[in-house]
Structures are given as C-alpha cells and as structure tokens.
C-alpha positions in Angstrom: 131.0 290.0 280.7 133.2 287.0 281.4 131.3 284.2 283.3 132.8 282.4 286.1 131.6 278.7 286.2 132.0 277.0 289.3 133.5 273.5 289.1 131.0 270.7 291.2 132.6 268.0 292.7 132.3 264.4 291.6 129.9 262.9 293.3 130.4 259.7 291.2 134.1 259.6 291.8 133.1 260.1 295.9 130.2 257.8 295.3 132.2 255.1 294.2 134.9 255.4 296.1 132.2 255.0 299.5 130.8 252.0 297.6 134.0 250.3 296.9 135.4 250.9 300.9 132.4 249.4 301.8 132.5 246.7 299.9 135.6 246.1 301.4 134.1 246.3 305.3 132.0 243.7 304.4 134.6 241.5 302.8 136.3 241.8 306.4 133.4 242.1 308.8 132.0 238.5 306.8 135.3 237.0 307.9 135.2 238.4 311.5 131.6 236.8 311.6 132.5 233.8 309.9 135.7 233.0 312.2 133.7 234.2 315.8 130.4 234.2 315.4 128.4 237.3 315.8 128.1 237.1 319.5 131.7 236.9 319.5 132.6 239.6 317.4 133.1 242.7 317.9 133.8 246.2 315.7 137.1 246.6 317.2 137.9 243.1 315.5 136.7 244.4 312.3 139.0 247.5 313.2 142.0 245.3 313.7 141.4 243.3 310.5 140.2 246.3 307.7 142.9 248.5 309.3 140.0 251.4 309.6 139.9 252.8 312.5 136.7 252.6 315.3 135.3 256.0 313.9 135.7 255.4 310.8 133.7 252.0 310.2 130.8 253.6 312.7 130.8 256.4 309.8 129.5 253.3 307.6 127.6 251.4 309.9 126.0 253.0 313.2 126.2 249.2 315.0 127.2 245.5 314.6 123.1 244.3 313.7 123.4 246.5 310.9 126.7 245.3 309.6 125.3 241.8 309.7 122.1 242.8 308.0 124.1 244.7 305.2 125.8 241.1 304.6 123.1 239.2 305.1 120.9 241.6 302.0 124.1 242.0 300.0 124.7 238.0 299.7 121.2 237.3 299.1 120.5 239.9 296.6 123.3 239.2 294.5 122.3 235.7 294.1 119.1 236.7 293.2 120.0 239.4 290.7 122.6 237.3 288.9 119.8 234.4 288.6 117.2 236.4 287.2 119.3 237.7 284.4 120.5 234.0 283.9 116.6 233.0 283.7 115.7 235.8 281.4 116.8 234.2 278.1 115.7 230.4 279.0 112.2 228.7 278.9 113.0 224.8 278.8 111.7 223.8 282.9 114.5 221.2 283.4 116.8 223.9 281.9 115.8 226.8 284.2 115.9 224.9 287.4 119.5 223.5 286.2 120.4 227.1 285.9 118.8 227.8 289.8 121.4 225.1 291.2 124.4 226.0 289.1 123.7 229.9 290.1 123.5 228.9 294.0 125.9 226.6 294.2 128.8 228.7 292.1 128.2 231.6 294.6 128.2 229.5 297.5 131.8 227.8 296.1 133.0 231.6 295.7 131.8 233.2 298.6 132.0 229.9 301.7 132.4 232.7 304.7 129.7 234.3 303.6 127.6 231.4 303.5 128.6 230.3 306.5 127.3 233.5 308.2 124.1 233.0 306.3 123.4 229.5 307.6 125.0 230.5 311.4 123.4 233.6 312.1 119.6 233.2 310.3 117.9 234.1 313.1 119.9 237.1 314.3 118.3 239.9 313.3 114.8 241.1 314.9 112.3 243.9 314.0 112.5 245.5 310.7 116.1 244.1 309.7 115.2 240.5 310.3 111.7 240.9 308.5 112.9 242.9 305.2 115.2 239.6 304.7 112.6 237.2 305.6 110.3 238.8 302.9 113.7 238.5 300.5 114.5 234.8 301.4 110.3 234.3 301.5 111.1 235.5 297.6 114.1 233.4 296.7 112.1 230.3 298.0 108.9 230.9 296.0 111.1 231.5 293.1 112.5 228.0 293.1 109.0 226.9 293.9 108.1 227.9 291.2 110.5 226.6 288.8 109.5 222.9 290.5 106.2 223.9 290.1 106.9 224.5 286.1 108.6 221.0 285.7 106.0 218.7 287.4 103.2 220.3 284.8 105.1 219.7 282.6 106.2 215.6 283.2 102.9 215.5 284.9 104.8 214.7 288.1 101.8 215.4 290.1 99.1 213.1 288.5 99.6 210.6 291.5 99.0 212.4 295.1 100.0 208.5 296.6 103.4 208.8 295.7 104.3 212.7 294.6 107.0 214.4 296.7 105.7 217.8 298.3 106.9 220.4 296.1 107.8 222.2 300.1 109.8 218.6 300.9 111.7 219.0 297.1 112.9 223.0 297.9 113.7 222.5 301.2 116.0 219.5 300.5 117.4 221.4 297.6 118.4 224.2 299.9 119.8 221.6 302.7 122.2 220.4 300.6 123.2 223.7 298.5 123.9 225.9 301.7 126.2 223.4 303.6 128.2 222.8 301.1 130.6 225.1 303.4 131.2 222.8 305.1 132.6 220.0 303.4 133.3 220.5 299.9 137.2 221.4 299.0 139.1 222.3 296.1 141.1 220.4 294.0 140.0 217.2 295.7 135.6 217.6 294.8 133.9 218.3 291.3 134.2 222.1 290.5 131.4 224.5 290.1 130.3 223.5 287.4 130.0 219.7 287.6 129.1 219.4 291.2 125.7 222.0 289.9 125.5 219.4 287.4 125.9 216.2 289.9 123.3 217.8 292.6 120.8 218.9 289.3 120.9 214.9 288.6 120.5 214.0 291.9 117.2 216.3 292.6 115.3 215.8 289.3 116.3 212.3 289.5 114.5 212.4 292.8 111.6 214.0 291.9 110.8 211.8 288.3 111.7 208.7 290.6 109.0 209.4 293.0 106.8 209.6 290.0 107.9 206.0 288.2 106.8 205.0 291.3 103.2 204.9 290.3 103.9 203.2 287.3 106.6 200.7 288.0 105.7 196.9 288.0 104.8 194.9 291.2 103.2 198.4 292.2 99.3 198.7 293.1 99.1 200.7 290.7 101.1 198.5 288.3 100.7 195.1 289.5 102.8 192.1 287.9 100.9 189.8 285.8 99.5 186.7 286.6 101.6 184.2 285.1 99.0 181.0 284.8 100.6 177.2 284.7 101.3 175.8 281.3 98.7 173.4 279.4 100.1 169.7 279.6 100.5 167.9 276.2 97.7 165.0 276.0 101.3 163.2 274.7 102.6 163.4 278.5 101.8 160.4 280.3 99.2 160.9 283.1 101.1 159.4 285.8 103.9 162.2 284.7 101.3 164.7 284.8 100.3 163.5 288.1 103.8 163.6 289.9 104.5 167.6 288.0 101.6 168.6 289.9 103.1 166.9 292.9 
C-alpha cells in the first residue's frame, strides 16, 4: 500500500509574512499620524503612503482607533520588553535606574514619530482600547517607581519628609523630559544616545541626592552654622585699645 501524504502549508512562512506587512502599516500609519494628527488622518492617506490599497489595510485593521491603538501597544510594549531583559542581569539601584533612562531615551532617539504620536494623541482612545494601555502605561510608571523607590532605601533619601522630593514629583519629571525629547533634540549637533541617557541620569539622581544634602548642609535648621564667639583680648593690649576694638 503506498501512502499518499498530504503536504500542509506553512503557516509560519504565512505567519510571518502577515507580521512583517504589518509591521510595515504601522511604520507608515505612525508617519501619517505623526505628520496630521489623528483627526486629520485618514486610511486613504495611509493608502497613498504604504502603496496598499483601501481593502487591503481594512484586511489588517477593521478602523483608524484600532490602528492607533496597535501603535500605541506596540511602542509601549517594546520598551518595556527590551527593559526588562536589560534589568534581569543588574541589581546595583543607581545602576538599574541608569539602565531605565538609557532604555527610554535610545528608543525614543530611534523611533521620534512614534513618540510624537504617543505624547499627541494620549487621550485618543476610549473604552476598552484606551483602558488596556492605561493599565500598560499604569505598569511602566510603577516600574520606574519602583526603581526610585530601591535607590532612596538605599541612600536613605527619605529620612527627612521636610525636604524629600515626592517619589510621584521625581517619575513624573523623569518622563517630562524623556518623552519630548522629539521635539528638540537633533543629530549630529546634541550628545548621542548614549551620553545624553548618561547627561539626563546625572541630572535626575543629582536631583534627588541634592534634595537630600539639603537636610544636612550648613546654615540649614537642621544644620545650623556655628556660633563663632569674639576672641579673648590679651591682658598685654592696652585697655584704652581694648576699649576702641569694641567700639
């Protein structure tokens, strides 16, 4: 008996092929979004710009909230994926939140349009799209909470309520100046990846261990200056000399 075995098609050869084309829609519908807004773009933009016709980017994405959603998920869950991996191996605090800012602001160098659609169109989304990436940045910001958290027990940054800086006040500011970075920084004329993650790590711990000298730096209440009493006059000095020095 001969047996006939039927050949099966490759779904991983099909399955990467779809992930790879749309990859590529996003590339180009994070452009469209980046250069109009998403009010002012529209699917037959994308159409124009990816070359794929109507039909076929609707075969991908049913509407224009869902192709902004699938940006918005993809950006923030490759940051997030690519920093855990980089935080797996290290357990020094200053070292760990280092690798938080270098991780943030290398993606944000690579990827500006798709930042910029981040920052301009947060608030987009509604129902069950807007609140599955509320949950996923409500996760990325109690991550780097937590990596403050981890350096003031540490340093003790905390021992002084008067003059700590809110660990909510430290994130936040973080995140201010890592996500606009869009919006001014350009190549070839500011630092690099690299050193400008280095410059803006500086800058933040700096910040925070400053706020913490504060409670121990002289002429504080905390650390007032000391009392520095007159000198003793010599019995040699004449009295009437005496007399005109306290004058």
């Amino acid at each position: 008996m001969i047996s006939i075995v039927q050949s099966q098609p490759d779904l991983t050869a099909r399955d990467t092929r779809f992930d790879r084309r749309l990859s590529e829609i996003l590339d180009f519908a994070t452009e469209v979004f980046a250069e109009k807004g998403y009010e002012g773009a529209s699917m037959r933009d994308l159409s124009r710009l990816s070359g794929s016709s109507l039909a076929g980017l609707y075969y991908y994405f049913e509407s224009k909230e869902k192709l902004l959603y699938f940006i918005q998920k993809h950006t923030f869950t490759t940051i997030i994926e690519r920093l855990r991996k980089r935080l797996a191996s290290e357990i020094d605090p200053e070292k760990r939140l280092r690798i938080f800012v270098q991780n943030h602001v290398e993606y944000a160098l690579e990827r500006p349009k798709a930042m910029k659609v981040l920052s301009h169109e947060d608030d987009v989304l509604k129902d069950g799209y807007g609140a599955e990436l509320t949950e996923i940045k409500r996760q990325y910001y109690q991550l780097c909470l937590g990596l403050v958290d981890e350096l003031a027990q540490r340093e003790h940054l905390n021992a002084d309520a008067e003059h700590r800086i809110s660990p909510r006040t430290a994130v936040m500011t973080l995140f201010g100046t890592m996500n606009w970075l869009y919006t001014w920084h350009k190549s070839g004329v500011d630092p690099d990846g690299g050193t400008l993650a280095r410059q803006i790590g500086d800058l933040f711990l700096e910040g925070l261990r400053g706020a913490a000298r504060q409670r121990v730096r002289p002429g504080t209440p905390n650390h007032p200056l000391p009392v520095r009493r007159p000198k003793r006059l010599s019995r040699s000095v004449p009295q009437h000399l005496a007399q005109n020095d306290a004058n």
